[in-house]
C-alpha positions, 0 to 999 in steps of 0.5 A: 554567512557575512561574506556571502551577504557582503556580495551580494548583487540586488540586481542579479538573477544569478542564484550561486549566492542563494544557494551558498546562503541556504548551504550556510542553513543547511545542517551539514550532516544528513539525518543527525542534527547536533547541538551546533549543527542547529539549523533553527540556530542558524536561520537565528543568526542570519536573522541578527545579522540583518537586523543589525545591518539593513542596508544588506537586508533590503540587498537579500530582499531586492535579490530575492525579488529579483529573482521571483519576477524573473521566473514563472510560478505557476507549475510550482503551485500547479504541478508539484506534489501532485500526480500527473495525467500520464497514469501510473505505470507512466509516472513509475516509469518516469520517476524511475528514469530521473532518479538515475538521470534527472531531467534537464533544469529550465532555470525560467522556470521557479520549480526548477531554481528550487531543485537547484537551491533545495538540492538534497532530498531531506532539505525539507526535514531541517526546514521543518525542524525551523519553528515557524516563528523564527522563518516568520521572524527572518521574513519580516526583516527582510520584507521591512528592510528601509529601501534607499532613495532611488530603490524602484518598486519591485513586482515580486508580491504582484508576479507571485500573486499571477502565479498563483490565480494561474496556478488555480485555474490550471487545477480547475481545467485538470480537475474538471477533465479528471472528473469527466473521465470514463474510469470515475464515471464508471465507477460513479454513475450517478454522476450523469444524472445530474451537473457534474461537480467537477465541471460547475467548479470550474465555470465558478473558478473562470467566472471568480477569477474574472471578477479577480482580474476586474479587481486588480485593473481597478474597476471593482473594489473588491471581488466577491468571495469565493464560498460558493466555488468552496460548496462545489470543491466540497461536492467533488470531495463527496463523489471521491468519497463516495466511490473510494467507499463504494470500490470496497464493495465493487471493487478497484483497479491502479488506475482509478486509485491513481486517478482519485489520488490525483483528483483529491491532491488537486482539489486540496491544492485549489483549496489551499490556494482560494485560501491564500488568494482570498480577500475577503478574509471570509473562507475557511483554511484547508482542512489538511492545514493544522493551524492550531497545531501550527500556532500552538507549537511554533510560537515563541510565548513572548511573541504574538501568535501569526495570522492564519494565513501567513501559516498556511503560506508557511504550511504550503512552502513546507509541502511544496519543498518536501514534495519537490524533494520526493518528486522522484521516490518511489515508495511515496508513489506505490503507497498513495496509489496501492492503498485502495488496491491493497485494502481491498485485495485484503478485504476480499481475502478476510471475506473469503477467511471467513469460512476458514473458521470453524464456530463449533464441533459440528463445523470443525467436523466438517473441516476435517472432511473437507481437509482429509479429502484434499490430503487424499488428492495430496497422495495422488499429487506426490506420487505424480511429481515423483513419477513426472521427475523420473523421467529427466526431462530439461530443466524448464519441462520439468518446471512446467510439468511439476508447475501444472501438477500443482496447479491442477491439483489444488484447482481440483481440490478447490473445486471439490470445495476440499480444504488445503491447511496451510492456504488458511492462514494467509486468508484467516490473517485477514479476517483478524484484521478486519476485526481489528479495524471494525474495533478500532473503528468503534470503541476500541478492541475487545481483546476477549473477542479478539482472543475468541476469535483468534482461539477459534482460528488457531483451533481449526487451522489445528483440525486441518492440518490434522485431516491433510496429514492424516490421509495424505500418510495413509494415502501415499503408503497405499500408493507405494505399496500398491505400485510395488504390488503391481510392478514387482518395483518400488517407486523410489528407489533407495537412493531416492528414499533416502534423499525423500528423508534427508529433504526433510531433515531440519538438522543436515538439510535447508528443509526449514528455509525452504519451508519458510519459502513456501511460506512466502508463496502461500502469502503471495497465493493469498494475495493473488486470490483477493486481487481476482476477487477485487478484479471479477467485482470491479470488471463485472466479470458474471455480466461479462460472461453471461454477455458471451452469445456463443456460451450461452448458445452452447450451454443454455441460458440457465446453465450459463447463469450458474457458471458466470456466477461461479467465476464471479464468486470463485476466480480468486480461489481458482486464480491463486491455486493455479498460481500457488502451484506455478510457485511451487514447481518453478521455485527449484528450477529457478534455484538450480538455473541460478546456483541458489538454494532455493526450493520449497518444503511443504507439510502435506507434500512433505508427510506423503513423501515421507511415506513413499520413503518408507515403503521404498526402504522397506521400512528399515529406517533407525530411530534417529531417521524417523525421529528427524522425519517426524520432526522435520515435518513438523518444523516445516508444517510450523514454519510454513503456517507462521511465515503465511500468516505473519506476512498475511496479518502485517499486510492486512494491518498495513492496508488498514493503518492499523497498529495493534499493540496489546499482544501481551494481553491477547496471550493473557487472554488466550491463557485465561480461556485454555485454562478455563476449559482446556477441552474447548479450547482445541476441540470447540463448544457442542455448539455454535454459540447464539449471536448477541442480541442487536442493542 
């Protein structure tokens, strides 16, 4: 560290030497800092070594300014850490490109000179892991360094101080063409019935910038604050509020999420900056800037507390580094841009989860009608898969032919309004954690409730797979048998029989991995239902449909009216059937084309396919063969039901920023009500119980 400073050339504009400097700061392992690998202690060190010698101080500060007013400043305070105008799938596209071949460095450019210094993507972690005091502490003795005799002035502080007044006018022209965007005033459209927020900021930020130049060529004393331009600032954050919480009742898309994000990032970026630029010492810090928790856990006791605004411009250093250190992940880009999306897919999935839940006996009666009946068109689907795979068509024919079997079968039984059980644990998981959020939103989980709530799921999900079961048994027997009546011949032969069983068998077969599987896509059916939910509120879809001349012509205007509110309130439902049943046609084909066990393994598939086996053998099966297959189809009724629900519920957490962690008195409390009334505790109460009275 003393070489490099020895070298040091005040006049140079070369950064070799800077970055041999910060690599002398650098901790030299990633990730794990040990206790002489401190970079705090280092920044320490550097910091005695130029207060014992401040001729080399003031040589690192006449270099370090050297280097400020020769580059430009202002994409660094504008541009980094904030999305662009290109869009998601652009910007995706973009970040994915340059982390396997990043752009070329213009080293007039700021941004670019910190790419080159700060080159390790987890530099900006060692630097927050520096207390503040102690960069405060190495700053000051550079800034305090005596100059000699014939020093000239140097222009950093004035040059930094043009970037950033360029840096705020270029955030106020982006985000007064962001407001004004077709997607936001879609969205918003109160917005035309007064003067837009977005574009007053800007005619605010022109005319507090103009009085700023006046200031600095000396013609005022001192520019007016800049409180009122923080009014509109905060009026522009109220309309992306308010459409962030009207999207969850009207839905979303990526590009309106994106669109938000980058308007909030852009309108706090202007805050931070007003902040820094101010002189009146009048405006408030931004709000994303913890400066108590700053003050509070970076000072030394011994030593005075910073002023307010030297932490936020320690603040704004550490989130532009981290954000130029990340510029290309894109991880960070998929969880800024998809949260809304994710919330309200999930949202429209716990609406829909509702009516998955049965209160009392009566309504679990009802599932289990409903649920019988979609084991009845079960029977039908299996039989017809066996015949469609008898006849060796090409492997793709046959994926589509099995593909279009599923899907119109669990579109019919949707449309039958008949109830398919493992599709419930995928929209129940929601419901729990929207409960969950609405506690925590309040004054914290009930966990009796939460129990109740979880009992009355688990109960019904018990009840459906009981109904799909019960009739899609009987249901393929009757089937077999009567092919057999009909033909003189079973519908599988032997051989086929005992391949039926050994699909089944947890032991000698992958029937509980290719349950986990089906698992997988019953989640990722739940998904697709809540995002065409999102798609039908936030297109108008009903609108769409009624608008259609050429239907309402052929179908008359009541009629019209009916369908184009079914498909608002049902393309979900209908969307992720037909999609549920392309996964579970395809997933064997594509497993044999790539030489992967991949398959799918089904309860209600699995039990009519055992019957069929059953008639084919002529029921001479071993005890051993039924005991595999009784248990076999239990394990893959388990396995599907708790992989759909567990992916579900993480996500739906996940889309709430929710972490529960009373698991352990969530089983408590659901031991506690079995044991009170084991009976109800599977069957229901009589009755659906009374709501509690409003407070």
């Amino acid at each position: 560290m003393l070489a490099i400073l020895e070298q040091l050339d005040p006049e140079s504009s070369d950064i070799g030497l800077l970055v041999q400097l910060v690599d002398c700061l650098r901790p030299r392992q990633r990730w794990i800092w040990q206790e002489e690998d401190d970079p705090a202690q280092a920044v320490r060190t550097l910091t005695q070594l130029l207060r014992g010698n401040p001729v080399q101080a003031w040589a690192l500060r006449r270099y370090i300014t050297t280097l400020l007013e020769q580059r430009r400043h202002t994409s660094l305070y504008s541009d980094i850490g904030i999305l662009s105008n290109d869009g998601f799938v652009t910007e995706f596209k973009r970040r994915l490109t340059y982390r396997f071949l990043p752009p070329a460095l213009d080293d007039t450019y700021l941004s670019d000179t910190v790419d080159q210094v700060l080159y390790r993507d987890d530099d900006y972690e060692w630097i927050r892991r520096v207390p503040n005091a102690d960069w405060m502490e190495l700053f000051d003795v550079v800034a305090d360094a005596p100059p000699p005799h014939d020093a000239t002035p140097d222009r950093a502080r004035y040059v930094t101080l043009m970037g950033l007044l360029d840096a705020i006018r270029t955030l106020s022209c982006r985000i007064c063409a962001l407001g004004l965007e077709p997607r936001l005033v879609h969205s918003y459209g109160e917005i035309e019935d007064f003067d837009s927020p977005f574009l007053m900021q800007n005619i605010e930020v022109n005319r507090y910038l103009d009085e700023y130049g006046r200031y600095l060529d000396g013609h005022i004393e001192q520019p007016e604050d800049a409180r009122h331009l923080l009014v509109m600032i905060d009026q522009c954050e109220d309309v992306v509020l308010k459409i962030r919480r009207s999207a969850l009742a009207n839905g979303t898309s990526v590009a309106l999420t994106y669109l938000l994000v980058a308007l909030q990032q852009s309108l706090d970026r202007l805050h931070k900056l007003l902040y820094l630029v101010d002189l009146s010492g009048t405006l408030p810090p931004a709000s994303t800037v913890d400066l108590d928790a700053l003050a509070t856990t970076t000072a030394r006791p011994a030593e005075p507390v910073v002023s307010d605004k030297r932490l936020a411009a320690i603040a704004l250093a550490q989130e532009l580094i981290e954000a130029h250190n990340r510029k290309y992940e894109l991880r960070g880009l998929l969880s800024n841009n998809v949260d809304l999306l994710a919330r309200n897919v999930t949202e429209n999935a716990s609406r829909t989860g509702e009516h998955y839940i049965a209160e009392s006996r009566k309504e679990l009666r009802r599932m289990l009608g409903s649920s019988a009946g979609a084991g009845v068109i079960v029977g039908f689907m299996a039989m017809f898969k066996i015949l469609l795979g008898s006849l060796r068509t090409a492997p793709l024919v046959e994926a589509f032919l099995f593909s279009m079997n599923y899907s119109l079968g669990f579109v019919l039984i949707h449309v039958l309004h008949f109830t398919i059980a493992t599709k419930q644990p995928a929209m129940t998981a929601q419901r729990i954690a929207a409960s969950l959020h609405r506690a925590e939103n309040g004054r914290g989980v009930d966990v009796d409730r939460l129990a109740e709530l979880v009992n009355k799921v688990l109960r019904t999900q018990l009840v459906a797979v009981l109904g799909n079961v019960l009739l899609a048994f009987p249901v393929a027997w009757a089937l077999a048998e009567g092919w057999y009546w009909f033909t003189g011949a079973h519908l599988v032969s032997p051989d086929k029989a005992h391949h039926l069983l050994l699909d089944v068998d947890p032991i000698h077969s992958l029937a509980v991995f290719y349950a986990a599987i089906a698992g997988v896509w019953l989640f990722v059916a739940g998904l697709i239902s809540g995002y065409y939910d999102n798609k039908a509120l936030y297109t108008r879809m009903g609108q769409r449909v009624r608008q259609l001349r050429g239907l309402r012509r052929l179908l008359g205007e009541e009629r019209l009216d009916r369908l184009s509110r079914y498909v608002e309130n049902n393309l979900g439902g209908l969307m992720g059937n037909f999609f549920f049943g392309i996964l579970l046609g395809s997933t064997g084909t594509i497993g044999y084309l790539l030489g992967l066990p991949l398959d799918i393994r089904h309860i209600t598939f699995s039990t009519a396919n055992v019957a069929t086996a059953i008639v084919g053998l002529d029921y001479q099966l071993t005890r051993e063969q039924l005991g595999n297959a009784a248990l076999g189809v239990f394990l893959i009724g388990a396995v599907n039901l708790l992989v759909s629900f567990g992916l579900a519920l993480w996500v739906a957490l996940r889309a709430r920023k929710i972490r529960f962690k009373r698991g352990i008195l969530l089983l408590r409390a659901l031991g506690r009500r079995f044991l009170h009334a084991p009976v109800e505790f599977f069957i229901g109460p009589k009755f659906q119980p009374l709501p509690p009275p409003a407070p």
